[in-house]
C-alpha positions in Angstrom: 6.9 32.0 37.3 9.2 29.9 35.5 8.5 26.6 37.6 4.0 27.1 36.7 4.8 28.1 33.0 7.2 24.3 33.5 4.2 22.9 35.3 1.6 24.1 32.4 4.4 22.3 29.4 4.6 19.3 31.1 0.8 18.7 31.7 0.0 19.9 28.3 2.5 16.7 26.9 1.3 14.1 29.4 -2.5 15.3 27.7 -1.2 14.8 24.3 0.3 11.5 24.8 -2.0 10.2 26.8 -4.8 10.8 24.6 -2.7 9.0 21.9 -2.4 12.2 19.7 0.2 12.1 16.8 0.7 14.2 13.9 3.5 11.8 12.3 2.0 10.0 9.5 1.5 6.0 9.2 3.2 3.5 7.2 0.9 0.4 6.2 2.4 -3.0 4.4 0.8 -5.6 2.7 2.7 -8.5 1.8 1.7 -12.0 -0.4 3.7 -14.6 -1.4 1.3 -16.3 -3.0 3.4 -16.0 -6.2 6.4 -17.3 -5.5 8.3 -20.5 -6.7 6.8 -22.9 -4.1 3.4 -21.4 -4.8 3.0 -21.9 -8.8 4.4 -18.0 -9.5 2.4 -16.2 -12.4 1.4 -18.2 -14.9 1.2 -16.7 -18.1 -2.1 -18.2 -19.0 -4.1 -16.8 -16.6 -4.3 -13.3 -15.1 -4.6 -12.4 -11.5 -5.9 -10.5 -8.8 -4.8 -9.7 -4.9 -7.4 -8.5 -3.2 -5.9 -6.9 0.2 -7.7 -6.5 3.4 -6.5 -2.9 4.4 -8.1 -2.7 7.9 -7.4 -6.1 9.9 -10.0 -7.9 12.6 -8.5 -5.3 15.2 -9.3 -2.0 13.2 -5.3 -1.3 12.3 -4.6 -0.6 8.9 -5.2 1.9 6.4 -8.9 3.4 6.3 -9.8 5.7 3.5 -12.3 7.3 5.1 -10.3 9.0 7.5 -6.8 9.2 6.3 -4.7 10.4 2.9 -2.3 8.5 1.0 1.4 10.3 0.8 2.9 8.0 -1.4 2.2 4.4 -2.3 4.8 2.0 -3.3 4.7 -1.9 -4.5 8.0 -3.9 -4.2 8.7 -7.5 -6.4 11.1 -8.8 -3.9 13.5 -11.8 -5.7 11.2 -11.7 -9.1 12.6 -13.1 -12.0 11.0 -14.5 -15.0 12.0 -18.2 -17.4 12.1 -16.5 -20.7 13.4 -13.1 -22.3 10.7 -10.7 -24.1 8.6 -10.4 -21.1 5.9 -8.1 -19.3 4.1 -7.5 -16.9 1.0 -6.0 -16.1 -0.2 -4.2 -13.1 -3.6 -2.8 -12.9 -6.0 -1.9 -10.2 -9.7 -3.3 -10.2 -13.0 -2.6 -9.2 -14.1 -5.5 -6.5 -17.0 -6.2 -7.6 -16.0 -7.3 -11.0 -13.4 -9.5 -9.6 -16.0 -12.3 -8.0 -16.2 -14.4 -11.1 -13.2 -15.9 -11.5 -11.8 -18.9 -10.8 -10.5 -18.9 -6.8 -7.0 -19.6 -6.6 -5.4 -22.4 -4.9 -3.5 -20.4 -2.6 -6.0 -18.7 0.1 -6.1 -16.5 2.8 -9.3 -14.6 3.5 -8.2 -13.2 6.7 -5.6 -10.7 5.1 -6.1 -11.3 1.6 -7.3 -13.5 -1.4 -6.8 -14.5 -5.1 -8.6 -15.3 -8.1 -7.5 -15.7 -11.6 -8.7 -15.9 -15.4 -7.6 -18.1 -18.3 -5.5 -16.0 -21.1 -4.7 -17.3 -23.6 -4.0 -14.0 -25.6 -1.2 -11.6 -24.7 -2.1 -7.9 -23.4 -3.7 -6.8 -20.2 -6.2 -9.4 -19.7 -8.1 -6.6 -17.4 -8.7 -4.5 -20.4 -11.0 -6.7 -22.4 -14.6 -7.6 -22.4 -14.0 -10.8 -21.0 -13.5 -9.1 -17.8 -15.4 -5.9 -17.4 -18.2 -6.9 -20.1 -17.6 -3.7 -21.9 -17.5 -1.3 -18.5 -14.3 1.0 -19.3 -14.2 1.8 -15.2 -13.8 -1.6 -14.1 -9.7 -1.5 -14.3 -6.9 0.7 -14.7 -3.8 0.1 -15.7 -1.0 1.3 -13.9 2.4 0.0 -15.5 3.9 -2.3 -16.9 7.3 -4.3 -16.4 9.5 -5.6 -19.6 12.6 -7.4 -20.0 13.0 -8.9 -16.6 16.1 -11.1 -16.4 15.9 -15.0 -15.9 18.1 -16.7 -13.3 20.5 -17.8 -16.0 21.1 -14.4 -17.7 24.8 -13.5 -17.0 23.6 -9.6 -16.7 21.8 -9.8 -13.6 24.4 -9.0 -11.0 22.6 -10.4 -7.8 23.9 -13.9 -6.5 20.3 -14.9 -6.2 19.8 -14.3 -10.1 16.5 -12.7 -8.8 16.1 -8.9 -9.1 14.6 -6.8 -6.5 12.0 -3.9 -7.9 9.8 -1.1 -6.7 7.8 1.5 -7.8 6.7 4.5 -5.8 4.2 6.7 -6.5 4.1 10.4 -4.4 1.0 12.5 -3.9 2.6 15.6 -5.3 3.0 13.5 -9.0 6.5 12.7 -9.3 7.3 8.6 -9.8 10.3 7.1 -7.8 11.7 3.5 -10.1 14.4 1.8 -8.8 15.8 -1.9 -9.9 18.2 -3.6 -8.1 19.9 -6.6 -10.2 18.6 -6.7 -13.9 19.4 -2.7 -14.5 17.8 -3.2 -18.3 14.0 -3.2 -16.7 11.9 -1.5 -18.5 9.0 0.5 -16.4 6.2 2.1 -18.0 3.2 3.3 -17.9 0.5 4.7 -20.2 -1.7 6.4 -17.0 -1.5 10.2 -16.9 -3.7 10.7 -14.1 -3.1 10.3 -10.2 -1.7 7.0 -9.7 -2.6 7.6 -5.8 -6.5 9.1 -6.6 -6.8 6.0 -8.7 -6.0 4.0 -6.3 -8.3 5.0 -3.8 -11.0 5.4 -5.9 -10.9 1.8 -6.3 -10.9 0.6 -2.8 -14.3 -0.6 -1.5 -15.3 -1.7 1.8 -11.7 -1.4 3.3 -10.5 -3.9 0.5 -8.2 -2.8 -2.7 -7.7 -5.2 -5.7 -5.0 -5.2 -7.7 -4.7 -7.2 -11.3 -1.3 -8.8 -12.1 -1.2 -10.2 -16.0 2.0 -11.7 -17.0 3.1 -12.2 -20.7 5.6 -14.7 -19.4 6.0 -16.8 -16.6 7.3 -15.2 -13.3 8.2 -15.8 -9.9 8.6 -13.6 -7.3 9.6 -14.6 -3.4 7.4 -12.1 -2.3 5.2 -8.8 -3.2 4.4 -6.4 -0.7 2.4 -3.1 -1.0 3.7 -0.1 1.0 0.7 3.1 2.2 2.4 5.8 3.6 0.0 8.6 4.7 0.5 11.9 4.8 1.7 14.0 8.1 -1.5 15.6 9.0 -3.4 11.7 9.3 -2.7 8.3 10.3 -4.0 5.6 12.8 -3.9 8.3 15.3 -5.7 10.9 13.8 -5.9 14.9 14.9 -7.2 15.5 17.8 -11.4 15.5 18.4 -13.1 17.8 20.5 -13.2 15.4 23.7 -9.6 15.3 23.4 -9.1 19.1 23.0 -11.4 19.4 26.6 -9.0 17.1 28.1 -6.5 18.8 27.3 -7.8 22.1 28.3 -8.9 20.4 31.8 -5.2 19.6 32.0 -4.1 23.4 31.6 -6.5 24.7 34.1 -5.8 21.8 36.9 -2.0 22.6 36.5 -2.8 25.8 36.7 -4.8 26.0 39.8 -2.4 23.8 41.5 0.2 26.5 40.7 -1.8 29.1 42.0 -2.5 27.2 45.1 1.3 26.4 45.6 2.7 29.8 44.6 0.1 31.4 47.1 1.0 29.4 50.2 4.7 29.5 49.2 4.2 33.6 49.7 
């Protein structure tokens, strides 16, 4: 008895992973450096946007049609900034509101692309009629950044003079902030809704925008965008009904098999 109920376990398993079946969630990243020293960084007279490609040529990424965010979180890796009284703005934009300005230098359509606007004023550049001709909907703002340390302020206490920050935002509401260098960030944010609903309310055709206006003029190595989904999704999503046959076709050829054995063995 003990060697069919094996037999049954152990087909069951092969089933499931062969049929690619996993209730783990997925973690998704999105990287640009398209802002960084080499590239020009963020200019304070214009505003910009980073329009990611969430689903690449070969269908992996993150598709909100068939999976749920868990958390999301967007890292400035070695940002710093060449003046004191800074911010910056991060927002998240409707597409189709973005195609009118001006495209950036720096290009990549096959993962992402950029665009930005001339501001000559300070505050969120996303937030005026300039941009959204009077359409409340076509932006949200989700924080902002202040006080971000230049390379020559004797506070920041990484040998890069850079500072390395994230912000994490978890389906069940809660907001994780961390800062490593400059510890005299300020993060805030003036959005009381779900920074995760808002998010993917936004995305459009596979492709989520996101506005970055600087008050200042920053630079940052890198910025990468981090989807974690939750357990019960991912890339390989719960099982469908021609899995669930397979896997029943499984059970009842290791079964007969143990019948047939069993009954010759007696």
């Amino acid at each position: 008895m003990m060697k069919r109920i094996s037999v049954l376990f152990l087909t069951g398993i092969i089933v499931l992973v062969l049929s690619e079946i996993s209730f783990s969630g997925e973690t998704y990243t999105y990287t640009t450096d398209a802002f960084s020293e080499g590239s020009g960084g963020l200019d304070h007279y214009y505003a910009y946007s980073w329009a990611i490609k969430l689903v690449d040529s070969e269908g992996y990424g993150f598709d909100n049609e068939t999976e749920t965010l868990d958390s999301v979180t967007l890292i400035f890796h070695d940002i710093y900034d060449t003046t004191i009284k800074d911010i910056l703005q991060i927002s998240t934009l409707d597409s189709k509101y973005v195609v009118d300005g001006e495209i950036d230098s720096y290009e990549d359509y096959t993962t992402s692309w950029y665009r930005r606007w001339s501001t000559p004023d300070e505050g969120n550049y996303f937030d005026t009629y300039a941009f959204d001709g009077g359409n409340n909907s076509a932006a949200e703002l989700l924080f902002t950044l202040k006080d971000i340390d230049n390379k020559g302020d004797g506070t920041n206490n990484l040998p890069s003079g850079a500072n390395e920050i994230s912000v994490t935002y978890k389906s069940n509401g809660t907001v994780e902030y961390t800062v490593i260098g400059d510890d005299e960030v300020q993060y805030a944010t003036t959005y009381d809704g779900s920074v995760i609903d808002a998010l993917t309310a936004y995305i459009s055709n596979n492709v989520l925008t996101l506005g970055l206006d600087p008050d200042c003029h920053y630079y940052a190595s890198s910025i990468s965008l981090i989807l974690n989904t939750s357990d019960s999704t991912g890339a390989s999503h719960a099982p469908e009904p021609e899995t669930l046959v397979l896997f029943g076709l499984g059970l009842l050829g290791a079964s007969a098999f143990g019948r047939k054995r069993f009954s010759s063995l007696g």
